[in-house]
C-alpha positions, 0 to 999 in steps of 0.5 A, spaced: 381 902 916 388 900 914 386 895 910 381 899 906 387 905 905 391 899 902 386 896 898 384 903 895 391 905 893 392 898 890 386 900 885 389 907 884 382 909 887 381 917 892 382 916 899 379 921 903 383 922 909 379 926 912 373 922 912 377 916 914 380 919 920 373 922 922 370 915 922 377 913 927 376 918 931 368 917 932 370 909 933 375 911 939 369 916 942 364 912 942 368 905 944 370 909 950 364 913 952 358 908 949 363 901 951 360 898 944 362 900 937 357 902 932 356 901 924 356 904 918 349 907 918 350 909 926 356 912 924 353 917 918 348 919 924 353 921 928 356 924 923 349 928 922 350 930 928 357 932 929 356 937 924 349 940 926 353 941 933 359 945 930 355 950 926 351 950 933 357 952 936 360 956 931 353 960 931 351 967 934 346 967 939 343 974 941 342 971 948 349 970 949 351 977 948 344 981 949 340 978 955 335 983 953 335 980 945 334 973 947 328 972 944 331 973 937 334 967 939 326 963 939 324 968 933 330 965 928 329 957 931 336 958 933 333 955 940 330 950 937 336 947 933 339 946 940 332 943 943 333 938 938 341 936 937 342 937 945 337 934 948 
């Protein structure tokens, strides 16, 4: 990472910061939880997901505050963007 953001700034090119702290970041995670690092295209995987489930954090479900209502959550596929990304 260092030497790509030396290498960058020599040309005078954008560095995204946030990009570069979030591939770091995803490194350490998965070095200690998987025990193995992964690769560039695994690592846009992860950040696919990564994404998907902060706007499924970030989202309102019926279920959660109206039991009654939780339907709602299977009716706008709410459901089965958890199914899919937890699971």
């Amino acid at each position: 990472m260092i030497k790509d953001i030396i290498n960058k700034s020599a040309k005078s090119e954008v560095i995204n910061l946030s990009r570069a702290i979030f591939l770091l970041v995803n490194r350490i995670i998965c070095r200690a939880g998987f025990g193995k690092n992964y690769e560039e295209l695994e690592e846009r995987r992860f950040d696919k997901v990564f994404k998907e489930a902060q706007e499924i954090a970030g989202a309102f479900y019926f279920g959660d505050h109206f039991p009654l209502l939780g339907w709602i959550d299977k009716l706008n596929g709410m459901k089965s963007r958890i199914d899919k990304n937890f699971s």
